[in-house]
N, C-alpha and C positions, 0 to 999 in steps of 0.2 A: 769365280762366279757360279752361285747353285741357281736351282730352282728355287730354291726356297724363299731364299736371299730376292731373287726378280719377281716374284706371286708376291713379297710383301710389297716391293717399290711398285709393282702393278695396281694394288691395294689403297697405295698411300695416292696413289696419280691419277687412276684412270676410272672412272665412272663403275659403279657394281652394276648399270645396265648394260654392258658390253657383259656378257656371260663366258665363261671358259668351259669349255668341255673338256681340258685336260690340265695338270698342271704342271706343265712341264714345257720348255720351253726352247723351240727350236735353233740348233747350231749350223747346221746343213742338212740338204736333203737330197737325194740322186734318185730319180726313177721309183718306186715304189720303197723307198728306202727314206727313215729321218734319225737325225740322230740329235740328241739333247747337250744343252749347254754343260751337262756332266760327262759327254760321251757315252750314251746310251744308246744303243739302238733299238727304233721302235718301226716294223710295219707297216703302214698305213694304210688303212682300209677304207680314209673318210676323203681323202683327195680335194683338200679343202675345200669340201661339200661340193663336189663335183666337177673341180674345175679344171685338176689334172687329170682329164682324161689319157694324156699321152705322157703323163707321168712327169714327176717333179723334171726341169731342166734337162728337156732333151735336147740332144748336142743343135741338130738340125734347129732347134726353133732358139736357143741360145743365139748362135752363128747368125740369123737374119736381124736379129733382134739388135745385136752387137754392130752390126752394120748400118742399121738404121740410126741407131743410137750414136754414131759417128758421123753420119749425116747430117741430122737435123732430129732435133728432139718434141719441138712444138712452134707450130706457126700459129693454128686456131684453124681448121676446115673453111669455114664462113666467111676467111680474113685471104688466108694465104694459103689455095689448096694443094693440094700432093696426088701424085697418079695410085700411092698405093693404095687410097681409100676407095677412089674409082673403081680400079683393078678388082677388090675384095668383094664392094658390091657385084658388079659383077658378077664373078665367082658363086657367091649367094644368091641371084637370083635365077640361075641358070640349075644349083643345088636342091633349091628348095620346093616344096611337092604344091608350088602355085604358079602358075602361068601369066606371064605378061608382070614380074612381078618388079619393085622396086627396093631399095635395101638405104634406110638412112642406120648410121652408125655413132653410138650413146658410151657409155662407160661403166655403166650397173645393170642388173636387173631388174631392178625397181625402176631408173632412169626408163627404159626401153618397156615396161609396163604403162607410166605414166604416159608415155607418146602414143602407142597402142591407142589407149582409150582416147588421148587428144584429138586425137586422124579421127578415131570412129565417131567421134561425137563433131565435130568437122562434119565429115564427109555427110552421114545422117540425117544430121541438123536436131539427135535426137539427145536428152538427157541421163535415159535409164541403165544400168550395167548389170549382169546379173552374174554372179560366181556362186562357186559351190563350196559347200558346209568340207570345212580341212582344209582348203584349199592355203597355200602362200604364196605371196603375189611381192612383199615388202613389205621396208617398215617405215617409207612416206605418209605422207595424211591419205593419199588416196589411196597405195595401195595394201596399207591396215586397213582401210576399209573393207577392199576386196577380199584380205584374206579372211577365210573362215573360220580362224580360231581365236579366242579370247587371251588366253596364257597361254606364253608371256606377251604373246605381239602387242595386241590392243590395250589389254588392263590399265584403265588410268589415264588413258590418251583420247578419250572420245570429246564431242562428239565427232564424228565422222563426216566427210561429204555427204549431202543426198543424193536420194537416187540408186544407190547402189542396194542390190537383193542378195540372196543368197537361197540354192534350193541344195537337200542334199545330194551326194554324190554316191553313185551306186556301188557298194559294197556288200557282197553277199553275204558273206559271214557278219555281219553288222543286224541282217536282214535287211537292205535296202535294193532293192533289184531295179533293172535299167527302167523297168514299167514304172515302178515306186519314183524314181528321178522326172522321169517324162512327166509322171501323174501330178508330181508337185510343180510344174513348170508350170502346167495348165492351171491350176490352181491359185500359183502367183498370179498367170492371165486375169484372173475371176476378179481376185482379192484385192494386190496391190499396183499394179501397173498393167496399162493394156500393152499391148505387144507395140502397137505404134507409138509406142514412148520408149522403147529401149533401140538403144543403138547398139550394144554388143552383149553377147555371151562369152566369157572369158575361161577355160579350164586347161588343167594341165592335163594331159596325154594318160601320165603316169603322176600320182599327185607325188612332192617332193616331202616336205616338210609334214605332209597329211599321213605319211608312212606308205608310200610306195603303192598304192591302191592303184589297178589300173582299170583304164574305164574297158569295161568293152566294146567291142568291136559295133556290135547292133547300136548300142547307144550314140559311139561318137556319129552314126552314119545317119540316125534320130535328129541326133541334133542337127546334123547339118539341113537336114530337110526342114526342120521347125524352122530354123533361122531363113533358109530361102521364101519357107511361103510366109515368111511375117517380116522380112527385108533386114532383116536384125543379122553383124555382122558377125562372125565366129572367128573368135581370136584362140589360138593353141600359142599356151604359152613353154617353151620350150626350155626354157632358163638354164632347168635343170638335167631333165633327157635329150638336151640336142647333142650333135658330135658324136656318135658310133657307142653313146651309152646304154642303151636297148637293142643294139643290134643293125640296128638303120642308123646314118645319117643325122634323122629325125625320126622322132617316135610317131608322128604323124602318118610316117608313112605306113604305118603296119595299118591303116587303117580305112584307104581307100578313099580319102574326102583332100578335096580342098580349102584348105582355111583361108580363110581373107584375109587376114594379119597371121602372121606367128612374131614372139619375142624370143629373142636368142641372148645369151651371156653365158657365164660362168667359163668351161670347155672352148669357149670361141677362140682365145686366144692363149691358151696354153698357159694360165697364171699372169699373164698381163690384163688389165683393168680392160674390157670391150664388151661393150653389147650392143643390139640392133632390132630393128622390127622389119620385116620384110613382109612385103603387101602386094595385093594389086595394084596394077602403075595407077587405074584411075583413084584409087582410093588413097592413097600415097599422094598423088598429087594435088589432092584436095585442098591443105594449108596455103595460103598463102604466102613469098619471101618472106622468111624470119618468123612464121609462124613455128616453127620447130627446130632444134639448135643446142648449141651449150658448147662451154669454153673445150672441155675436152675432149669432147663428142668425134670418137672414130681418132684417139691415139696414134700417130704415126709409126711407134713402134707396135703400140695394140695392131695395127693394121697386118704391118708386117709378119709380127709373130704366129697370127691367124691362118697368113699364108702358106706359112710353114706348120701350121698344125692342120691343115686341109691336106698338105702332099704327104704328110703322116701318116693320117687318116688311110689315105687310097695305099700308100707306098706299103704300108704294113698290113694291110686289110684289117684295122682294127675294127669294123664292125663286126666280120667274120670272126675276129678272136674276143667279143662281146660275148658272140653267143655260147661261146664255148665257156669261156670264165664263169657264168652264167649256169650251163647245165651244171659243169660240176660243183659251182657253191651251193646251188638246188639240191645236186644230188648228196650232199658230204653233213647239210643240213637236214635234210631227213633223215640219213645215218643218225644224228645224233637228237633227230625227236624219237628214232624207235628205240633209244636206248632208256633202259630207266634208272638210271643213277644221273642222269641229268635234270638241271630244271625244267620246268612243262612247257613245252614249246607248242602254241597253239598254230596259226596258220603261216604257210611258208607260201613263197610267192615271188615271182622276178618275171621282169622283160629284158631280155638279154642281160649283161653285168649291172642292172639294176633290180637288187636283189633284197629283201627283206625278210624277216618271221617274227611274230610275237611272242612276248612269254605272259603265260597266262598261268591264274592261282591252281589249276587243277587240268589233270591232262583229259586231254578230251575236250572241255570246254572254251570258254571265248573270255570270262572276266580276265579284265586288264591285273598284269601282275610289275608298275610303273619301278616300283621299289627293287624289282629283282634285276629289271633292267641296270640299275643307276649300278648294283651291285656288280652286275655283268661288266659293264665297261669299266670300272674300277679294279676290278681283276684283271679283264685284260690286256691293262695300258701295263700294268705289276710285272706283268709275262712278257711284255714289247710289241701289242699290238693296239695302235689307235683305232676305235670303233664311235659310231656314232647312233644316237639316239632319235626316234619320231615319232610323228602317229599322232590323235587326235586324245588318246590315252597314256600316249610317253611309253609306252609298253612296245615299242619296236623298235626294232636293233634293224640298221640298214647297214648296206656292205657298198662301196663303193671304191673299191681296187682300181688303182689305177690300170688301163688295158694293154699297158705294155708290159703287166707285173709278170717276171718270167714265173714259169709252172713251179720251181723248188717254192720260191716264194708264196705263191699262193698255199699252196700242200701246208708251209711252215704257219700260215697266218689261220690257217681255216683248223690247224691241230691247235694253236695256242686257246682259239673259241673253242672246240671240244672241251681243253682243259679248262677252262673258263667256265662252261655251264657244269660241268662237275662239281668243282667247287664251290659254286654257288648253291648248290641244290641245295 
């Protein structure tokens, strides 16, 4: 069995809108480590887009998982419940940076988006949602609406729900500053909705898919206030930065506010299907029986494996080694913007092991250089390192190492990118 041989029977089976980013095709994988159906070994720096935070198959969350799954596999929560989903809420709302809060548990990201907005528009009684220009939320009907980018998400698929706005999100380098974001809010007020017609503002912390922009500190702490004095609910969606990604827990927390919903998945359960929205208990309890639900909603082993990626979490201080993964990919990246027989690396940027930089057509400047990227990670999958692509320009290279990746590892992954922008130059 080659690659070659499974990308054509991939081809001949499965839809050209599932997109691959690489083409190769995995055999096993151990902790920041994959190896291919040829026996290849490849790095992985993209942690199936954030979900191995504690790295492919760790023994600890294997072992709970493995016991669960010898237990009972699925009753349905709604039908037949189990104390570990109890337990986990729990857990979560005692973790997360809101008070008094409550925690139902979904299966996607998107799944736990779409609930988000159901609770707030519930609870509200209001129809409006407002997200930000980059922004990725899914690829349901409603949360392609939410997200802020056209291609690939939306293209083709509209119309959209109403109701839903979009203002942009403050990126400096962009020239958008957190005054320019606030100033379009107000302006949406004027124009398209008054404020007592929205029931949430929805953004991410650290945008995922948007190319790792992160908001600042002034702004999320704007926003919060905007949302109290116009009753409008502030949803942080977490999807992507929750779980010791940023350095925290939750990326929220760098930021001094309490949200009234956050959406959690990816990292929650260590590669098992889980997600969740955790809220205020009054707002949470807003729906009524059977208002909110679904056949897999909060996986018995997803439960489990959660619980073993939480005592992870604490047992290894993987926040603390966030931050550190973190300084030296910052640091080992600028190494290789001040070099110049590399391609042009325009702005670099991370909150703890969520980490990013652009490559732009001329150094010094900001034009998007999308082509140099594609070339980029094509070379260094060549070398053995999987890398993944974002941004609102396709022109950002984001790094998401798994946070148990031991230091050789990393050193090994962050030289093959050295050699990688060389060659590309």
């Amino acid at each position: 069995m080659s690659n070659i041989d499974l990308l054509t029977r991939r081809n001949a089976s499965v839809p050209r809108g599932v997109a691959l980013a690489t083409s190769i095709f995995v055999e096993k994988a151990q902790n920041a480590e994959i190896w291919d159906v040829e026996g290849k070994r490849y790095l992985d720096f993209a942690a199936g887009i954030a979900v191995c935070n504690t790295g492919h198959r760790h023994p600890k969350i294997m072992s709970v998982a493995n016991q669960q799954n010898e237990a009972f596999v699925h009753t349905a929560f709604q039908v037949v419940p189990y104390e570990r989903y109890i337990a986990l809420a729990e857990r979560l709302n005692q973790l997360a940076p809101i008070s008094n809060a409550k925690t139902i548990l979904m299966t996607t990201g998107a799944e736990a988006v779409e609930n988000a907005i159901k609770i707030a528009r519930h609870y509200t009684k209001r129809p409006a949602v407002i997200s930000f220009v980059g922004g990725f939320h899914g690829r349901s009907m409603l949360t392609m609406g939410l997200t802020g980018k056209v291609i690939p998400y939306k293209a083709g698929f509209g119309p959209f729900p109403a109701s839903l706005y979009h203002v942009p999100f403050p990126i400096a380098h962009h020239g958008v500053s957190s005054e320019d974001s606030l100033h379009s809010l107000e302006k949406l007020f004027k124009a398209d909705v008054e404020p007592s017609q929205v029931a949430a503002i929805i953004i991410e912390p650290v945008q995922g898919e948007g190319g790792f922009n992160i908001a600042p500190k002034e702004f999320m702490q704007a926003l919060r206030q905007l949302c109290d004095q116009h009753g409008i609910l502030l949803i942080c969606d977490e999807v992507q930065t929750g779980f010791g990604r940023t350095g925290k827990l939750f990326a929220t927390e760098h930021y001094g506010i309490e949200p009234d919903l956050m959406t959690i998945a990816k990292s929650l359960a260590g590669g098992f299907p889980l997600s969740g929205v955790i809220g205020q208990a009054e707002i949470m309890d807003s729906p009524e029986p059977g208002g909110l639900g679904g056949t897999y909603g909060g996986s018995p082993i997803g439960c489990a494996a959660a619980h073993a990626v939480l005592d992870v979490i604490a047992d290894e201080q993987l926040c603390a080694r966030s931050v550190k993964i973190g300084a030296r990919m910052l640091e080992r990246i600028q190494q290789m913007k001040d070099r110049s027989d590399t391609t042009a690396i325009g702005d670099v940027r991370g909150l703890g092991a969520m980490v990013a930089f652009e490559l732009v057509k001329e150094r010094g400047g900001h034009r998007p250089d999308a082509d140099k990227v594609k070339q980029l990670t094509a070379k260094a999958l060549q070398h053995g390192l999987i890398l993944l692509s974002c941004g609102i320009y396709g022109n950002t290279v984001r790094l998401l190492a798994p946070l148990t990746i031991p230091d050789e590892q990393l050193e090994e992954g962050l030289d093959i990118l050295e050699t990688s922008l060389v060659e590309v130059a």
